[in-house]
N, C-alpha and C positions, 0 to 999 in steps of 0.2 A: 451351714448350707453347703450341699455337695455340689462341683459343679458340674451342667443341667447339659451334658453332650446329647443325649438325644433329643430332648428340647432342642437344642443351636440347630440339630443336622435337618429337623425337621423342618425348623422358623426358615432356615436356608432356604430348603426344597421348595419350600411354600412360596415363599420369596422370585426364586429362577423362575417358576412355573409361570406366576404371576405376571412378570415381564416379557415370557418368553425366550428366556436366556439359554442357551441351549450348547454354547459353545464357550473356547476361553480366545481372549480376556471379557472378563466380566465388567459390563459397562459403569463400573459405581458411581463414577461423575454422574453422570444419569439416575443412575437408584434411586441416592439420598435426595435429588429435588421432586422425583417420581413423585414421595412419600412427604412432602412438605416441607421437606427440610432444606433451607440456602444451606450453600455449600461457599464459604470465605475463603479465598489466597491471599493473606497476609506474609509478608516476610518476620519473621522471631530470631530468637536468642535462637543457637542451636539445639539445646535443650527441651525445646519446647516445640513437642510434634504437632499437637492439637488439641482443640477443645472440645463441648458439646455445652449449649449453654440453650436451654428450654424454657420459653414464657408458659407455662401452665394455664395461667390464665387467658392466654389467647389461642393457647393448643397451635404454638410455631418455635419452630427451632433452629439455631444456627450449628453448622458445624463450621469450626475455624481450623486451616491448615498451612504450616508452613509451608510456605511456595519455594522457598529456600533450598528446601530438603527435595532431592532426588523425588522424580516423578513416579515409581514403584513406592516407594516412602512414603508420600500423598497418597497413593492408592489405600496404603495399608493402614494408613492414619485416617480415611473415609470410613474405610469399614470398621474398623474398631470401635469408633464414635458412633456409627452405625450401629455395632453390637450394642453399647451403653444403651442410647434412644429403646429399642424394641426391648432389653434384656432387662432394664434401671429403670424402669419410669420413674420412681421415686425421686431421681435425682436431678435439680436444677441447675446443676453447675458440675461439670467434669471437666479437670484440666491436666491434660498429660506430656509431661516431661519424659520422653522415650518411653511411654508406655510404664513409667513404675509410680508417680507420684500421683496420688488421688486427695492430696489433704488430708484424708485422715490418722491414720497413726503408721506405725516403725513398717507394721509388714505390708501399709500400701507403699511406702517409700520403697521396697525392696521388688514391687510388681508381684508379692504372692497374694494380693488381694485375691477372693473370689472373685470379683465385679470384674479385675482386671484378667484375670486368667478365661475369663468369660467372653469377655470383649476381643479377647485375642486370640482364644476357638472360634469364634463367630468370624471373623477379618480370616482367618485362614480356611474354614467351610465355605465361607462366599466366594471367596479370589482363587480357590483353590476347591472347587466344589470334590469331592471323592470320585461321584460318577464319572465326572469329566478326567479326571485323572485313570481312571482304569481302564475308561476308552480307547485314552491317547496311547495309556503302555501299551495296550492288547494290538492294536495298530500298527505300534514301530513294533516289528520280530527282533529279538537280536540285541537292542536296545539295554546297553550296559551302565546303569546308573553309580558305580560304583566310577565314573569315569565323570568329573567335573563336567567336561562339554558336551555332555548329554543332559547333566541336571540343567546346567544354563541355557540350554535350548528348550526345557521344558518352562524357567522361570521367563525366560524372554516370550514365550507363547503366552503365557499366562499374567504377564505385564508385572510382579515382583522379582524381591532379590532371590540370589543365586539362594543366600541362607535360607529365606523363609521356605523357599520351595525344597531345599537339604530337611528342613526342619519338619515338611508336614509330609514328603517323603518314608522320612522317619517316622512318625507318629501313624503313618498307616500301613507302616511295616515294610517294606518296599526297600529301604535302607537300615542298615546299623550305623549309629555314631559310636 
């Protein structure tokens, strides 16, 4: 299975539109109860960002998150769980240690799963929608990303880390690592 980007960008779009979401930060505390889903603050090992644990049978779902971990951290560990929910249905139980262990074998341990690499295009199209990013560059003239406290002005807008926002930067071309 190849993974499904313009599927994710779409599910997104469809998603923002849906709520209304028009600007950043993206309210996910909000989303995931939107859509049925409790949302848990537990405190965990450190290891352990979040879960996604789905009654089928009742058509309801929890996501659980370390309260522990940095409030961007949470953010990112919603929507991920978020992604599983709309991207997995199949699955009844997701449980992730930093985003790499899914239970099942050597290269979920490593986070090259599809499911996982899915879960974490969807978490970075939601919380970092594209549109909203091209808006915000086209806005600021001048605007030297190649310059850390400009990326952490755009991650502090946008309520993630300085990395994630380096990292999806990157991936829409905008930076080289």
């Amino acid at each position: 299975m190849a993974i499904r980007r313009k599927h994710i960008r779409n599910l997104v779009e469809q998603l923002l539109e849906a709520h209304g979401i028009e600007v950043a930060p993206v309210p996910i505390e909000e989303v995931a109860p939107s859509l049925g889903i409790r949302v848990q603050y537990e405190p965990a090992e450190d290891e352990l960002s979040g879960f996604l644990l789905r009654d089928l049978s009742r058509q309801k779902a929890i996501i659980g998150v370390n309260d522990l971990h940095s409030k961007n951290r949470q953010r990112f560990t919603i929507a991920h769980e978020l992604g599983h929910y709309l991207l997995h249905e199949q699955e009844k139980l997701h449980v992730d240690r930093r985003f790499r262990i899914q239970r099942r074998d050597g290269n979920s341990s490593k986070g090259e799963s599809e499911e996982e690499k899915e879960a974490n295009l969807f978490a970075a199209e939601l919380l970092m929608p594209v549109s909203f990013i091209r808006r915000d560059l086209a806005e600021v003239e001048g605007l030297d990303l190649e310059d850390d406290a400009a990326v952490s002005i755009l991650a502090e807008k946008y309520g993630v880390s300085t990395q994630a926002m380096t990292f999806r930067l990157a991936y829409l071309g905008y930076l080289q690592l």
